[in-house]
PQR file of N, CA, C, O and H, with PARSE charges and radii, in Angstrom:
ATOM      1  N   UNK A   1      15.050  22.625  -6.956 -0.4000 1.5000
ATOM      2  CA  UNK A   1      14.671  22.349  -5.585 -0.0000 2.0000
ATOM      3  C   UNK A   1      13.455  21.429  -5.516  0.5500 1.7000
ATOM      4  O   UNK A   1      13.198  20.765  -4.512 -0.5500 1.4000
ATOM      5  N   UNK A   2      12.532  21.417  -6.910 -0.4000 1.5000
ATOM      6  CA  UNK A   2      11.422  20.642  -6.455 -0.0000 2.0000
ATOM      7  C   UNK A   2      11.934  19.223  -6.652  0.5500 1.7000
ATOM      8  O   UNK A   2      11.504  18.270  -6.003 -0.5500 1.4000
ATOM      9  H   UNK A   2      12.741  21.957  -7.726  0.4000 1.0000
ATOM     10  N   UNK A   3      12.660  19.156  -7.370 -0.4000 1.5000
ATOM     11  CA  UNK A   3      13.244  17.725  -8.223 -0.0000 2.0000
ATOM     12  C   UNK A   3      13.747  16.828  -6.580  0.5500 1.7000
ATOM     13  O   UNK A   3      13.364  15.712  -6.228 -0.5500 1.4000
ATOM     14  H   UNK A   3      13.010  19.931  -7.897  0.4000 1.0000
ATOM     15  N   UNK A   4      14.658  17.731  -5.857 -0.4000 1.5000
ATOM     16  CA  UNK A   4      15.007  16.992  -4.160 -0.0000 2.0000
ATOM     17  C   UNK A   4      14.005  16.793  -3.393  0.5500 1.7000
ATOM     18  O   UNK A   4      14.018  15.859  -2.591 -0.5500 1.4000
ATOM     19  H   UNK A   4      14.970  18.637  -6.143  0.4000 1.0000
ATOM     20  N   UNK A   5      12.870  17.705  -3.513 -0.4000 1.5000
ATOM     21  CA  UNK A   5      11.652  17.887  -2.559 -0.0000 2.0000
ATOM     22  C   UNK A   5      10.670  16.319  -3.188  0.5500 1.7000
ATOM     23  O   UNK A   5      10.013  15.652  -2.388 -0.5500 1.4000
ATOM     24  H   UNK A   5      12.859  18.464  -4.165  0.4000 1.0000
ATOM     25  N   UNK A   6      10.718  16.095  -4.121 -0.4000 1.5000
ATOM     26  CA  UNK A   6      10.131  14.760  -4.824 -0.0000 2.0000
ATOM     27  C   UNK A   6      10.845  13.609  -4.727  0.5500 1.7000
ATOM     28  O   UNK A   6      10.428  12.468  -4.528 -0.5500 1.4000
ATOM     29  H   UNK A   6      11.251  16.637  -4.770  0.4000 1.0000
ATOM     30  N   UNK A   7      12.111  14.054  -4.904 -0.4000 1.5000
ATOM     31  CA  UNK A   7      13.211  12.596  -4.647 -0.0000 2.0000
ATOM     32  C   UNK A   7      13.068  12.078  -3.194  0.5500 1.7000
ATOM     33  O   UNK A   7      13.000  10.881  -2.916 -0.5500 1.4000
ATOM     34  H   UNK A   7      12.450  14.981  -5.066  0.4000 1.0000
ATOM     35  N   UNK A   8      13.022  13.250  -2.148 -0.4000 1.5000
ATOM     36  CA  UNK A   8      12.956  13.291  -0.821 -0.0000 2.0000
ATOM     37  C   UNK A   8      11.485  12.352   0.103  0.5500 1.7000
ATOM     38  O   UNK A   8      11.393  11.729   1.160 -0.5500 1.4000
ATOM     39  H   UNK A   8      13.078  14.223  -2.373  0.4000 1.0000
ATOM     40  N   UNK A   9      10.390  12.781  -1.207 -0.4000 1.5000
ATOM     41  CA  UNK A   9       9.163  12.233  -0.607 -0.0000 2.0000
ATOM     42  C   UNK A   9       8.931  10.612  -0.982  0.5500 1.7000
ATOM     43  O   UNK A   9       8.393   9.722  -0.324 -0.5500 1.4000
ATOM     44  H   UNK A   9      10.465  13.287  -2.066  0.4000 1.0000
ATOM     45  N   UNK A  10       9.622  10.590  -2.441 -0.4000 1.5000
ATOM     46  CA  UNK A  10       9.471   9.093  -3.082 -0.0000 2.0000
ATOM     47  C   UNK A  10      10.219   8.867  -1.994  0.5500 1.7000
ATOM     48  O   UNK A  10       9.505   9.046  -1.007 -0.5500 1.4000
ATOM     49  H   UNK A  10      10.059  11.312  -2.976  0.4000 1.0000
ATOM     50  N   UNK A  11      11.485   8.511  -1.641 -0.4000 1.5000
ATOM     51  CA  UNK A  11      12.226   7.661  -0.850 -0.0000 2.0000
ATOM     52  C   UNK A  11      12.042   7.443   0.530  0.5500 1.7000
ATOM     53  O   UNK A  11      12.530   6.559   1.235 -0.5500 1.4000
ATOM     54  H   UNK A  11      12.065   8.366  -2.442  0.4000 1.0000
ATOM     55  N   UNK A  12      11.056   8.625   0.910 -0.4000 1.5000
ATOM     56  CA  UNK A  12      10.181   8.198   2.572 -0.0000 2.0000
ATOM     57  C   UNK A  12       9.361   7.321   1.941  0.5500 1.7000
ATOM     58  O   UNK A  12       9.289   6.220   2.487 -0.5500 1.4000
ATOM     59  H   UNK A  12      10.659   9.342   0.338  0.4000 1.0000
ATOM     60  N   UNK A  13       8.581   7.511   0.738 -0.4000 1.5000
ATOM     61  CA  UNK A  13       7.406   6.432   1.070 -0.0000 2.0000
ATOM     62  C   UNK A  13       7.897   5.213   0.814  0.5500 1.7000
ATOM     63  O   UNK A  13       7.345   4.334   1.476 -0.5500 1.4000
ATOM     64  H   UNK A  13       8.639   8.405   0.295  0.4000 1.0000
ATOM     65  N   UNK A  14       9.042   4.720  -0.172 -0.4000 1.5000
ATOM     66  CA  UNK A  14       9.430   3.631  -0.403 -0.0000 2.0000
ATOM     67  C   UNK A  14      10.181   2.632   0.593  0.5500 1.7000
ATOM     68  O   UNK A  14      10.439   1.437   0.445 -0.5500 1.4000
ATOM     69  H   UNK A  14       9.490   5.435  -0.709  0.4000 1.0000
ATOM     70  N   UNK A  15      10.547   3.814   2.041 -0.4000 1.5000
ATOM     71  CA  UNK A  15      11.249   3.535   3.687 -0.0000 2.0000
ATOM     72  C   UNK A  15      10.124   2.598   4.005  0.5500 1.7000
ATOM     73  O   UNK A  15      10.044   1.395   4.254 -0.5500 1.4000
ATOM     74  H   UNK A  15      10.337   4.784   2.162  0.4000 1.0000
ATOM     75  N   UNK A  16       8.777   4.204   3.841 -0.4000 1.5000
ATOM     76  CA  UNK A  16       7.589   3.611   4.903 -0.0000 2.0000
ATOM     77  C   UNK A  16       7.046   2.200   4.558  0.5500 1.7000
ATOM     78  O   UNK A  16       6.708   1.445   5.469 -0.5500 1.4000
ATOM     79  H   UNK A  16       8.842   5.181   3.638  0.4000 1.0000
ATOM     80  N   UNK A  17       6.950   1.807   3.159 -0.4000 1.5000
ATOM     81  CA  UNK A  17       6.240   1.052   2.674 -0.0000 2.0000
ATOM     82  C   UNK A  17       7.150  -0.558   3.400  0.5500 1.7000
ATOM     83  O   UNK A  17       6.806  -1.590   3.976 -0.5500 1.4000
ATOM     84  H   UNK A  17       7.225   2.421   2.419  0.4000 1.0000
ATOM     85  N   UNK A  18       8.551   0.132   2.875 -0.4000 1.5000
ATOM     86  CA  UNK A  18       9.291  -1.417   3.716 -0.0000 2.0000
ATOM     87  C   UNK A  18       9.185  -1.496   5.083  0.5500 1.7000
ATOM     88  O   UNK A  18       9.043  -2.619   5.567 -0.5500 1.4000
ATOM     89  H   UNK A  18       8.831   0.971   2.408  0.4000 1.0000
ATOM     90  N   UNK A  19       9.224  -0.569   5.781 -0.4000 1.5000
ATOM     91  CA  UNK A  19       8.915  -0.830   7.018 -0.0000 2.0000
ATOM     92  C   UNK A  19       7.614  -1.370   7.255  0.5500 1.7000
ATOM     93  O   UNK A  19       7.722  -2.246   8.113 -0.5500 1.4000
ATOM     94  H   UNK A  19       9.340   0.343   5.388  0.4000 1.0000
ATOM     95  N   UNK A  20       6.261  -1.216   6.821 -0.4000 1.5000
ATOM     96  CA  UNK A  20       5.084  -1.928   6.809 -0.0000 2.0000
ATOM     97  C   UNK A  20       5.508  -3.024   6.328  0.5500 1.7000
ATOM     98  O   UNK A  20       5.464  -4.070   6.976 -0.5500 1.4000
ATOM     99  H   UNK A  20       6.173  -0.504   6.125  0.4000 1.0000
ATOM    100  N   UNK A  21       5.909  -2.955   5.301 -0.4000 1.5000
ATOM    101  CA  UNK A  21       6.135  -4.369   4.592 -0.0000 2.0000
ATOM    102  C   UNK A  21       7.149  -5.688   5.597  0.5500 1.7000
ATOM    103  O   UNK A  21       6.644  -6.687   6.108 -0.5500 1.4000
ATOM    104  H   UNK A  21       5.945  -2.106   4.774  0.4000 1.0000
ATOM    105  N   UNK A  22       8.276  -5.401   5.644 -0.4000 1.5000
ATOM    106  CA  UNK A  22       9.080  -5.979   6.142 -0.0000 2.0000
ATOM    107  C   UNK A  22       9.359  -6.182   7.282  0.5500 1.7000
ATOM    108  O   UNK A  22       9.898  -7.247   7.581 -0.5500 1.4000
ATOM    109  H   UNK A  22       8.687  -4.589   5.229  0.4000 1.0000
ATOM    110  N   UNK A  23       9.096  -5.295   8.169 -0.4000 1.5000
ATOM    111  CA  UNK A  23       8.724  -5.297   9.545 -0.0000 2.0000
ATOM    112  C   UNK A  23       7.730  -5.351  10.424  0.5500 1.7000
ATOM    113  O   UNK A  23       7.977  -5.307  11.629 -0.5500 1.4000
ATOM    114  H   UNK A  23       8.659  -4.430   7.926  0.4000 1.0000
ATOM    115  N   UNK A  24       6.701  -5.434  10.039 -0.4000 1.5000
ATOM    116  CA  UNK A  24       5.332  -5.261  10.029 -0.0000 2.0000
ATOM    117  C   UNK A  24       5.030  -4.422  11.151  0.5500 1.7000
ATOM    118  O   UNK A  24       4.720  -4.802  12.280 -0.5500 1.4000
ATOM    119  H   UNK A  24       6.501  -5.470   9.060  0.4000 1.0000
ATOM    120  N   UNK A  25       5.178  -2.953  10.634 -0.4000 1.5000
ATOM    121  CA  UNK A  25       5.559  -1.590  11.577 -0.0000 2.0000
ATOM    122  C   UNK A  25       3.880  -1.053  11.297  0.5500 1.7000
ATOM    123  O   UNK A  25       3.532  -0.513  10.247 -0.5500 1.4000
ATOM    124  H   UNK A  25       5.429  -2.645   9.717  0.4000 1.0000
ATOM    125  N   UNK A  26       2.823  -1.369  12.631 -0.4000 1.5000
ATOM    126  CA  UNK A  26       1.773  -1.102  12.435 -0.0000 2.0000
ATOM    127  C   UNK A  26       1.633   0.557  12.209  0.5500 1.7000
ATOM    128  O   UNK A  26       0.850   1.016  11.378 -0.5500 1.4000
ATOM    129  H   UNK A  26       3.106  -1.808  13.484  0.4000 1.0000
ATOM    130  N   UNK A  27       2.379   1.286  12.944 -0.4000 1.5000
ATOM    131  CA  UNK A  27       2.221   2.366  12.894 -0.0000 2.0000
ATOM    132  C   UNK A  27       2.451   3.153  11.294  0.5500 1.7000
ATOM    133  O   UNK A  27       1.750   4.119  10.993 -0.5500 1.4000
ATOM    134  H   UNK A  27       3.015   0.913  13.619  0.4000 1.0000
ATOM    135  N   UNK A  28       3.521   2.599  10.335 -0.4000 1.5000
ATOM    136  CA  UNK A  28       3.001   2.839   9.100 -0.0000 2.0000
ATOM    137  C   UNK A  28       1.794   2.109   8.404  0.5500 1.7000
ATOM    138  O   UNK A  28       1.569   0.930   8.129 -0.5500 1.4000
ATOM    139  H   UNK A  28       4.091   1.814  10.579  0.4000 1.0000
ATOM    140  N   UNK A  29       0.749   3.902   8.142 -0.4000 1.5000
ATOM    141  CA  UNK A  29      -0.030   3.387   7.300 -0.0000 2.0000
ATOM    142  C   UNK A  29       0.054   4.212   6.016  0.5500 1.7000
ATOM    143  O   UNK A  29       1.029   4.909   5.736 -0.5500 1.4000
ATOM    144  H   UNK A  29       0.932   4.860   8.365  0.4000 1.0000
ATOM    145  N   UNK A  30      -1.225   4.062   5.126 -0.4000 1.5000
ATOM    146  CA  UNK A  30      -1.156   4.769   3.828 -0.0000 2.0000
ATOM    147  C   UNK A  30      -1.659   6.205   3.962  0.5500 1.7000
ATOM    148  O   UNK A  30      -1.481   7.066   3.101 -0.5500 1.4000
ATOM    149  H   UNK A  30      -2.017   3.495   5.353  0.4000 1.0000
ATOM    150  N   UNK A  31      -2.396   6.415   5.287 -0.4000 1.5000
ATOM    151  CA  UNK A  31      -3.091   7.690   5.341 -0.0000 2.0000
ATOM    152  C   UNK A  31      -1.799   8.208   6.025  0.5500 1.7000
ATOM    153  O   UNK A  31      -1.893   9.344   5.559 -0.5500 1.4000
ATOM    154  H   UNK A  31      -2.540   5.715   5.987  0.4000 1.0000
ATOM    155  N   UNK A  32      -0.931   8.249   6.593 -0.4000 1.5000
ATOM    156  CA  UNK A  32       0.291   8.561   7.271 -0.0000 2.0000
ATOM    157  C   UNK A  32       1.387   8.550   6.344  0.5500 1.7000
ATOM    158  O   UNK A  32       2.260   9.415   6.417 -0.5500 1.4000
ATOM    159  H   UNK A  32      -0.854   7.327   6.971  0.4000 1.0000
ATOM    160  N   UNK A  33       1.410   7.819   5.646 -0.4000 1.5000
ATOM    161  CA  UNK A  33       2.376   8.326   4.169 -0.0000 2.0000
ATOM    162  C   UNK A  33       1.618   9.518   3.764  0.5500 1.7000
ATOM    163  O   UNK A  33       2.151  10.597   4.023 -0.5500 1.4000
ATOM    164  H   UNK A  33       0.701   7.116   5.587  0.4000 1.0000
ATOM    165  N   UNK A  34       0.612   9.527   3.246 -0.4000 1.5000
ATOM    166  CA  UNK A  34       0.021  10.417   2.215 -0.0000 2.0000
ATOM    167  C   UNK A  34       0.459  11.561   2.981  0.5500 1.7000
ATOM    168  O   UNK A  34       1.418  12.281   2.702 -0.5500 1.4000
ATOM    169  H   UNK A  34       0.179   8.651   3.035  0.4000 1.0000
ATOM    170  N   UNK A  35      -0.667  11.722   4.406 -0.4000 1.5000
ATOM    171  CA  UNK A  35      -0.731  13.033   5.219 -0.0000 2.0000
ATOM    172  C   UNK A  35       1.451  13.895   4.792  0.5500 1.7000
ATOM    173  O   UNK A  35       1.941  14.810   4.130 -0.5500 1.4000
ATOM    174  H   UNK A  35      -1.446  11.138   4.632  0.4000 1.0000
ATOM    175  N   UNK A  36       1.913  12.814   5.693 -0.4000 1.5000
ATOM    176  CA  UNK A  36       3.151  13.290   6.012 -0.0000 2.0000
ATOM    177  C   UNK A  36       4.302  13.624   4.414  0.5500 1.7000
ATOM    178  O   UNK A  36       5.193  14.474   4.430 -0.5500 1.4000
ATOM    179  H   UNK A  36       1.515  12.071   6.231  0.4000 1.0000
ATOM    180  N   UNK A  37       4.116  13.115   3.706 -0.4000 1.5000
ATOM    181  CA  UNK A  37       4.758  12.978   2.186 -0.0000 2.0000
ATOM    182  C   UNK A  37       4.148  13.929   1.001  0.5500 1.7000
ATOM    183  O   UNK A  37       4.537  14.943   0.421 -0.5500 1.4000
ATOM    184  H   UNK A  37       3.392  12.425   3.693  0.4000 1.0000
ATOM    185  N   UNK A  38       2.942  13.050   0.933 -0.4000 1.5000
ATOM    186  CA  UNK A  38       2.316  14.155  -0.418 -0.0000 2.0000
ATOM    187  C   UNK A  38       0.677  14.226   0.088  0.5500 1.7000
ATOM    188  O   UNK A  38      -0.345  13.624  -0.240 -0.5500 1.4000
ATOM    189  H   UNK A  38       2.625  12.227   1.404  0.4000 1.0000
ATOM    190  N   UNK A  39       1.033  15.385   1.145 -0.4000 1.5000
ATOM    191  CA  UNK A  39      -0.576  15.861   0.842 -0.0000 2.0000
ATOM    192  C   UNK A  39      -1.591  16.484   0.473  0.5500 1.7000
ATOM    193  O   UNK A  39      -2.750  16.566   0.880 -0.5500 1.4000
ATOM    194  H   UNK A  39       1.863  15.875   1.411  0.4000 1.0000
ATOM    195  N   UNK A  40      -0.414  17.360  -1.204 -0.4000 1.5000
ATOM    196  CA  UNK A  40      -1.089  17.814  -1.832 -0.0000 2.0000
ATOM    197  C   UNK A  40      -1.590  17.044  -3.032  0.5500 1.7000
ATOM    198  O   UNK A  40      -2.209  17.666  -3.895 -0.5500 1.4000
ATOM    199  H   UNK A  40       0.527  17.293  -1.534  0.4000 1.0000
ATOM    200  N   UNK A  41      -1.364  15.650  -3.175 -0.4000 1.5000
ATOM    201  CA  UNK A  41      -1.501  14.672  -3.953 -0.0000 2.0000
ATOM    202  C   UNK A  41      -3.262  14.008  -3.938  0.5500 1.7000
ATOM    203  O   UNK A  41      -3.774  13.587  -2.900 -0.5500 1.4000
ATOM    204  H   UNK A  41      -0.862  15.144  -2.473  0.4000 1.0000
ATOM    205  N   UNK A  42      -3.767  14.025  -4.873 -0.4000 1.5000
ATOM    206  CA  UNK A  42      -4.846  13.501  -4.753 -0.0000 2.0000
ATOM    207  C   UNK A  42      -5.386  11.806  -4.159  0.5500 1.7000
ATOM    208  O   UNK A  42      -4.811  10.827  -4.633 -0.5500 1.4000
ATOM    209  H   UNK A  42      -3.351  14.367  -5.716  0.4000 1.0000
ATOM    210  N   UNK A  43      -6.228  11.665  -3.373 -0.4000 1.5000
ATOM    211  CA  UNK A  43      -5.970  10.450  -2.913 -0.0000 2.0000
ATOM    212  C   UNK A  43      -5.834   9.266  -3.946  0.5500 1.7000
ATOM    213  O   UNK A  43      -4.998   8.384  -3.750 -0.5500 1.4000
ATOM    214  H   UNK A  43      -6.695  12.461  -2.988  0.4000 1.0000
ATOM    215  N   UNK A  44      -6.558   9.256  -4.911 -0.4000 1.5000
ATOM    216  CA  UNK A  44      -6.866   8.494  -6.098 -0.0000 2.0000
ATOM    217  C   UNK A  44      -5.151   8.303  -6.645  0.5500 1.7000
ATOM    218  O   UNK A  44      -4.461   7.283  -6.643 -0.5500 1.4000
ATOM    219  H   UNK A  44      -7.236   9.973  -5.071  0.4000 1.0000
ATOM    220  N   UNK A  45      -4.913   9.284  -6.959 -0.4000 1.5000
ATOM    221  CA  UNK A  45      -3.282   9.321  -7.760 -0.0000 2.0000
ATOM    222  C   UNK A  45      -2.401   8.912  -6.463  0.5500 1.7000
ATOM    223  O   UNK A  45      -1.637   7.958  -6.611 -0.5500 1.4000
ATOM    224  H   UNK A  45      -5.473  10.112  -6.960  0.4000 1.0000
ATOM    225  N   UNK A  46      -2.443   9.515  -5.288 -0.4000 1.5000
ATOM    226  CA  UNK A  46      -1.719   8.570  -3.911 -0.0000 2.0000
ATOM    227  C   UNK A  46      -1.700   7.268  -3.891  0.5500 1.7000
ATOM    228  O   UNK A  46      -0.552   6.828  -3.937 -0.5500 1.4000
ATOM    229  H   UNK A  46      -3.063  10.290  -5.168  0.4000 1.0000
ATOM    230  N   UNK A  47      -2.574   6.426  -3.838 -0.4000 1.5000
ATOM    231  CA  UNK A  47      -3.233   5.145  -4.202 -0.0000 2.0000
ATOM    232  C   UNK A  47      -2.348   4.506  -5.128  0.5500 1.7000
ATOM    233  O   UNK A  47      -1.535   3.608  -4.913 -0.5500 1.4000
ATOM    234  H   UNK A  47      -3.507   6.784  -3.801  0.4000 1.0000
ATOM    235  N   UNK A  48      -2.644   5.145  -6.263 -0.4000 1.5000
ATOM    236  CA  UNK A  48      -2.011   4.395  -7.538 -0.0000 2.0000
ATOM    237  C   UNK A  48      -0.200   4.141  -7.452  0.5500 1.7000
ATOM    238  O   UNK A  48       0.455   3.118  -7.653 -0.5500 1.4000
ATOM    239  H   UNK A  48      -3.305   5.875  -6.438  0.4000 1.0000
ATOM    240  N   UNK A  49       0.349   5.903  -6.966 -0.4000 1.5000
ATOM    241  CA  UNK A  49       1.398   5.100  -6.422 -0.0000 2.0000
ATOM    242  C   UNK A  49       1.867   4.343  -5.723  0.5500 1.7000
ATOM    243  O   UNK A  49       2.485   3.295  -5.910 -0.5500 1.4000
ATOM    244  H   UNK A  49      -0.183   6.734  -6.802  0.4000 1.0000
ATOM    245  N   UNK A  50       1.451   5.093  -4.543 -0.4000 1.5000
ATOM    246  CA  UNK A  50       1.378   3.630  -3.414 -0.0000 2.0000
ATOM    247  C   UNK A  50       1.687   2.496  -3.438  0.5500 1.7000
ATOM    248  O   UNK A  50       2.591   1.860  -2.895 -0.5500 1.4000
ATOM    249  H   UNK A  50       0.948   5.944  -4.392  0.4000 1.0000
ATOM    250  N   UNK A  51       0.494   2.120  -4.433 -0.4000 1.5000
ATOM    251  CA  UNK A  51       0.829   0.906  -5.306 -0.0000 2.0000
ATOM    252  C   UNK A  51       1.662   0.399  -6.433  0.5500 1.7000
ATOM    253  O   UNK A  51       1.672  -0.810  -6.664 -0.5500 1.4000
ATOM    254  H   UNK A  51      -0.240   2.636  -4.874  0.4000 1.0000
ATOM    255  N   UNK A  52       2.235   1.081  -7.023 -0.4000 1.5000
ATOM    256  CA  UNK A  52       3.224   1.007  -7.778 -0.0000 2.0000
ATOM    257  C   UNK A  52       4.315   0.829  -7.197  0.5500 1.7000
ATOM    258  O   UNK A  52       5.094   0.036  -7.725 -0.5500 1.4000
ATOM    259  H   UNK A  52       2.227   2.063  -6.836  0.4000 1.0000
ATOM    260  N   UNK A  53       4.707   1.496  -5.953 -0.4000 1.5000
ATOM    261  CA  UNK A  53       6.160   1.235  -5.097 -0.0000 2.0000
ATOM    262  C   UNK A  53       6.037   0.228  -4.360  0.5500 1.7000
ATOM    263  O   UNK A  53       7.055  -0.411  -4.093 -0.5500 1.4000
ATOM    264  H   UNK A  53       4.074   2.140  -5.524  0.4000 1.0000
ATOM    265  N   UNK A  54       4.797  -0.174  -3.849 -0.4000 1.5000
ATOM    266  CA  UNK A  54       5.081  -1.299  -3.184 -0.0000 2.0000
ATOM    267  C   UNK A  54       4.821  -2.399  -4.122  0.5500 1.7000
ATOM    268  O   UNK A  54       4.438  -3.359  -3.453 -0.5500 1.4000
ATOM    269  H   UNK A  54       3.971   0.344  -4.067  0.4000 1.0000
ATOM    270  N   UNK A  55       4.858  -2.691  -5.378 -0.4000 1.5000
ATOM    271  CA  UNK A  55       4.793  -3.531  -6.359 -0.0000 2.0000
ATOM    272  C   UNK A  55       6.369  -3.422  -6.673  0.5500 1.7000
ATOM    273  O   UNK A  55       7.017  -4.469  -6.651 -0.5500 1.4000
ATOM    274  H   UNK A  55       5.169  -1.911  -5.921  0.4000 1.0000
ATOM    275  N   UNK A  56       6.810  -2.596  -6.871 -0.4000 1.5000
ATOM    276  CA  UNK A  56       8.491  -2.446  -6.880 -0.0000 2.0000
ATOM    277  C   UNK A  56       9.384  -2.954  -6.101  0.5500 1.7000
ATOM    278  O   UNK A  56      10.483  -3.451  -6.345 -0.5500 1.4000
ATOM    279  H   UNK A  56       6.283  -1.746  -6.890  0.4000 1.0000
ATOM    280  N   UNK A  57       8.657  -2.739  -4.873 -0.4000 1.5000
ATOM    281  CA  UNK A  57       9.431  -3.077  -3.946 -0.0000 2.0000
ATOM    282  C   UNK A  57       9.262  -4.559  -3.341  0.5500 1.7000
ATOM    283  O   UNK A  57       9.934  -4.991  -2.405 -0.5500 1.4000
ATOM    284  H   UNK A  57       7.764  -2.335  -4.674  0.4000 1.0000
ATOM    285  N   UNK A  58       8.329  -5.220  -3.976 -0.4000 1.5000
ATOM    286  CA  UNK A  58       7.962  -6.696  -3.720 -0.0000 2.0000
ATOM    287  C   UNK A  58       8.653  -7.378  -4.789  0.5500 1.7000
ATOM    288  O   UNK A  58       8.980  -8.525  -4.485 -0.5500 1.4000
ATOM    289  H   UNK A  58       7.783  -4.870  -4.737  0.4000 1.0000
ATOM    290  N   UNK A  59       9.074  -6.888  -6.332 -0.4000 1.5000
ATOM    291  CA  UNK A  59       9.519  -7.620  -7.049 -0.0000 2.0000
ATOM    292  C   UNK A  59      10.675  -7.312  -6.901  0.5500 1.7000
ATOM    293  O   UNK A  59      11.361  -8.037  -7.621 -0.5500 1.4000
ATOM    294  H   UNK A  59       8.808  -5.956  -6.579  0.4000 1.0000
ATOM    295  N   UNK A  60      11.378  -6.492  -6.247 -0.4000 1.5000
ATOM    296  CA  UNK A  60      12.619  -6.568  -5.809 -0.0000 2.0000
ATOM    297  C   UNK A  60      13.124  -7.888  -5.005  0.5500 1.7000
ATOM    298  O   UNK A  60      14.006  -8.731  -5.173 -0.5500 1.4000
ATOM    299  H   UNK A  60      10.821  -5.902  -5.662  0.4000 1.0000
ATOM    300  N   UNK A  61      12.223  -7.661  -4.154 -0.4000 1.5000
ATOM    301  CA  UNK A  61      12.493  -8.539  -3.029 -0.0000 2.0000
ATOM    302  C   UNK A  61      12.720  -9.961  -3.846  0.5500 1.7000
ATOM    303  O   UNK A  61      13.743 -10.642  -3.774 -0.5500 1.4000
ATOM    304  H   UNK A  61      11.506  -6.977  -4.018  0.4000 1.0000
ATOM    305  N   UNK A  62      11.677 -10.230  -4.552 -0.4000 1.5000
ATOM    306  CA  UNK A  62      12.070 -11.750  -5.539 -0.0000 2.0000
ATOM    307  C   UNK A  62      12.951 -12.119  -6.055  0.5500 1.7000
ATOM    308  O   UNK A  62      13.304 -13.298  -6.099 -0.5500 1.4000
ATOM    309  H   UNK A  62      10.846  -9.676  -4.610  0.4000 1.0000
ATOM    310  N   UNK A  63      13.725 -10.794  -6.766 -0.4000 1.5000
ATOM    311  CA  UNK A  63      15.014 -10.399  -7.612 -0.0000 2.0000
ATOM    312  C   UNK A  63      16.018 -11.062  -6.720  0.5500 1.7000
ATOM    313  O   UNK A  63      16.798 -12.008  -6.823 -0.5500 1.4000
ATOM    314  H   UNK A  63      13.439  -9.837  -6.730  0.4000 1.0000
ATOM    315  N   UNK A  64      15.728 -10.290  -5.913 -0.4000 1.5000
ATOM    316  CA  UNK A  64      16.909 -10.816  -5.154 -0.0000 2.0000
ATOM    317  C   UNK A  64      16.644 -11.927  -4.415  0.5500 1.7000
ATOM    318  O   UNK A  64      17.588 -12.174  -3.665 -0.5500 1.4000
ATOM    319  H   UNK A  64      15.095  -9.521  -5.829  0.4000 1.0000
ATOM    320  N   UNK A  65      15.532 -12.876  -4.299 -0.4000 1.5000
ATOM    321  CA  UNK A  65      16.281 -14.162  -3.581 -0.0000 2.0000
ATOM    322  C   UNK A  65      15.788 -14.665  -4.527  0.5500 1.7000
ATOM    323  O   UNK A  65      14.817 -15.307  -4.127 -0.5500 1.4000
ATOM    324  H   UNK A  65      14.765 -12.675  -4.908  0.4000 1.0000
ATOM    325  N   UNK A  66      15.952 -14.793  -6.128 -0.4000 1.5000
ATOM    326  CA  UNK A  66      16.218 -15.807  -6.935 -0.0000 2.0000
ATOM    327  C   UNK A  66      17.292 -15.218  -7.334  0.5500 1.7000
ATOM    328  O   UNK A  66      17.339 -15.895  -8.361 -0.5500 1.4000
ATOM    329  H   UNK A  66      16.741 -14.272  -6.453  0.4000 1.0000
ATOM    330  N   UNK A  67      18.360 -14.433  -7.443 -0.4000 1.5000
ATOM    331  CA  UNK A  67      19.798 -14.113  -7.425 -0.0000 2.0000
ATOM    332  C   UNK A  67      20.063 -14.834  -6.089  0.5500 1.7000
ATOM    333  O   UNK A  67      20.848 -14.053  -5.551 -0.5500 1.4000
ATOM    334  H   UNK A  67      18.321 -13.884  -6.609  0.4000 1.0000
ATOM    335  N   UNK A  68      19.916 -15.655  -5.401 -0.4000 1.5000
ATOM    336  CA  UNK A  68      20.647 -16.175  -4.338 -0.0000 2.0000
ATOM    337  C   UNK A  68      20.017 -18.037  -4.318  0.5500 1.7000
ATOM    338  O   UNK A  68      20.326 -18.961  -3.566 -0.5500 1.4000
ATOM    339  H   UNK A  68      19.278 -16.290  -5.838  0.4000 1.0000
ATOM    340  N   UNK A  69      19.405 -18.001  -5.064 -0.4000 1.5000
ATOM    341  CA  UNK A  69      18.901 -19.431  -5.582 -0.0000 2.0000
ATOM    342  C   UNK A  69      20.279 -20.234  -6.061  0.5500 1.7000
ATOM    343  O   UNK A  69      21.058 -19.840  -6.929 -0.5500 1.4000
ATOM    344  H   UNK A  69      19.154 -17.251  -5.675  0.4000 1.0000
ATOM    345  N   UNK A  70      20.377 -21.325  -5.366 -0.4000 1.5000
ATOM    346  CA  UNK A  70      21.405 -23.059  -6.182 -0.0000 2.0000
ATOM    347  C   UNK A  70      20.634 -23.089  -6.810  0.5500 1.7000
ATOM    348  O   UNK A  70      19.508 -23.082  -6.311 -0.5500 1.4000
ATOM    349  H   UNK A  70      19.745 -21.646  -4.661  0.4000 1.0000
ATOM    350  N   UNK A  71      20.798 -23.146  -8.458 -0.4000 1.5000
ATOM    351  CA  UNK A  71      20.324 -24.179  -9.117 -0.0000 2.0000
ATOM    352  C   UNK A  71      21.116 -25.443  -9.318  0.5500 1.7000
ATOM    353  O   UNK A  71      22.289 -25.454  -9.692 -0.5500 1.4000
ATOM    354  H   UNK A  71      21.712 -23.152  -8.863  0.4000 1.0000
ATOM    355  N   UNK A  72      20.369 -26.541  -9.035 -0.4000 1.5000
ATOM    356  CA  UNK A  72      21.060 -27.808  -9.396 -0.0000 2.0000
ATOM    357  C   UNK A  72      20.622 -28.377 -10.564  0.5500 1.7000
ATOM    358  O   UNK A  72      21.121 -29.429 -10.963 -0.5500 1.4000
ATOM    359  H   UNK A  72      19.417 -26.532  -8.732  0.4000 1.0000
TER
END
């Protein structure tokens, strides 16, 4: 059960993060991930992921529009 309860929280924050990201949805922030997701998570270690998913989720984004690149 904890394994869904973790799968469940990564994949809100990786929502929230695109929605900041991609939509530029002011109302997601990082203190509103944390609070609502993991707030038994230390802020320091929050942070670090944070940053790690939205580093994921930016080199995704590249992935895929140089998979959609002509090269001539």
């Amino acid at each position: 059960m904890a394994d869904a309860e973790a799968a469940k929280s990564l994949s809100g924050l990786l929502n929230g993060i695109a929605q900041k990201v991609y939509y530029n949805n002011s109302e997601i922030t990082e203190q509103l991930l944390k609070r609502e997701l993991f707030p038994e998570l230390p802020q320091d270690a929050f942070t670090a992921l944070h940053d790690k998913m939205r580093g994921l989720i930016k080199v995704n984004d590249l992935l895929s529009l140089s998979s959609h690149c002509v090269c001539v």
